[in-house]
Every structure is written in structure tokens, then in C-alpha cells.
C-alpha positions as CSV (number, residue, x, y, z in Angstrom):
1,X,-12.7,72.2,51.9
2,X,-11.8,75.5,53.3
3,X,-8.7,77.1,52.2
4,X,-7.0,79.6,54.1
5,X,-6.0,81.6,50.7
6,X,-6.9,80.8,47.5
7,X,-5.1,78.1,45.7
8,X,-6.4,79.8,42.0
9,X,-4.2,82.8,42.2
10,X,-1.2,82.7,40.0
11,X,1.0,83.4,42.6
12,X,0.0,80.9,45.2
13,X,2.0,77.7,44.8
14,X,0.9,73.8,46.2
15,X,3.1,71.5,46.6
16,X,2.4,67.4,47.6
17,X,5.2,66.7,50.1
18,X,4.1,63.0,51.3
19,X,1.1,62.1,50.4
20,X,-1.4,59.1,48.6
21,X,-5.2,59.8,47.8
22,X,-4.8,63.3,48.4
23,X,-4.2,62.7,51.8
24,X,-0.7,63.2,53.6
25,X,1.9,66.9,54.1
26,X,0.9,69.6,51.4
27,X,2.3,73.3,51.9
28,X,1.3,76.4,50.1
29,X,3.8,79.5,49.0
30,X,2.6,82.9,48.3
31,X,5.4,84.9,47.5
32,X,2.9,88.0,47.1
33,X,1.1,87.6,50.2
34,X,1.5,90.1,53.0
35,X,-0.2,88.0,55.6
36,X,2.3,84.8,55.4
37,X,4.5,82.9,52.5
38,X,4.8,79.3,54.2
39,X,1.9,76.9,55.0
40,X,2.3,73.2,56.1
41,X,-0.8,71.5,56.4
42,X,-1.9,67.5,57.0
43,X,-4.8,67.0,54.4
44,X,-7.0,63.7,55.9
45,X,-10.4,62.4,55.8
46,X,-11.3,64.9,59.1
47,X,-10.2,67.8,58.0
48,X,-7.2,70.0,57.2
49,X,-4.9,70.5,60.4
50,X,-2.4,73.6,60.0
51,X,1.3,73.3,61.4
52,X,3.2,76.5,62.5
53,X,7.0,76.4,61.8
54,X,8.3,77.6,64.7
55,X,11.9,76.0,64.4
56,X,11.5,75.1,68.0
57,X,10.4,71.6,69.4
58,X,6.5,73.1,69.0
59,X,6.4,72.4,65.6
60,X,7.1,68.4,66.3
61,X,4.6,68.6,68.6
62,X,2.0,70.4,66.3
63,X,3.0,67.5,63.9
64,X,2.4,64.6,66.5
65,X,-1.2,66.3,66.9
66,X,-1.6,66.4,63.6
67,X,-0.8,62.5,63.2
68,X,-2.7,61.7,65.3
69,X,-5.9,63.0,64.6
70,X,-5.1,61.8,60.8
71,X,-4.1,58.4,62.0
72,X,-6.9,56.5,59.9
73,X,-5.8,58.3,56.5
74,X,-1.8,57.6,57.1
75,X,-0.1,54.4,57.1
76,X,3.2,53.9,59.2
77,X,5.6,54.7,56.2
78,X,3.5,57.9,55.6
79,X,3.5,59.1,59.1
80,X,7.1,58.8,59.4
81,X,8.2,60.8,56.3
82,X,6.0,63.6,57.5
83,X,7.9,63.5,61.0
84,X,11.2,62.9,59.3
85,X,10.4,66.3,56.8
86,X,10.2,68.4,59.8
87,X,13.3,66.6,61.6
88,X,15.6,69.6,58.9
């Protein structure tokens, strides 16, 4: 899998949100980056699809899009934590 920053530096942090198998809501911290600090991402069976928080109804969107390409990998219960997590 690609990462979009390296998960072995010290000061990169991933966390498991919702998730089974590996699959599910991850996001990654990096308090020392200069290019970003927060990360959502859906981890499934297709791939790794990134979601932007915007704050705005975009991000539920994003999230929908996300679902739905991961559909397969996600059961019902699963797919409405992650929409619930982003409901803050």
C-alpha cells in the first residue's frame, strides 16, 4: 500500500477509528509535518480513499463516495459509525 507519509516516523501517529480486518476509518497525525496534521482515510480491499475535512457538507459527501466504493469490505454497522464519526 501507498502511504501518503510515512507511518515509521516517530512523530506520525495511526489511529483505528472503526474498523475489522484492517479495513474500516483510520486517520494519521503529524504534529511535525508542514504539509498537513489530519488525515482521514477509508482502508478497503480496493484501495485507500482519502477524505478532506472541510467542515462543510463536502466532507459527507467525500464519505458517501468513499462507502461506497468500499461497500464489499464494510458491513451496515460499520458504515454507519464512519458516517456518524463525521456527523461532530
Amino acid at each position: 500500500m501507498d502511504w501518503y507519509v510515512d507511518v515509521r516516523r516517530p512523530d506520525v501517529c495511526l489511529h483505528k477509528l472503526v474498523s475489522q480486518n484492517n479495513f474500516g476509518l483510520f486517520y494519521i497525525i503529524s504534529p511535525l509535518s508542514s504539509h498537513w496534521t489530519t488525515c482521514y482515510f477509508i482502508n478497503g480491499s480496493r484501495g485507500v480513499s482519502v477524505i478532506r475535512w472541510t467542515g462543510a457538507g463536502q466532507t459527507e459527501k467525500d464519505v458517501r463516495k468513499a462507502l461506497d466504493r468500499h461497500r464489499e469490505d464494510l458491513g451496515a454497522t460499520q458504515a454507519d459509525s464512519i458516517l456518524h464519526y463525521f456527523d461532530k
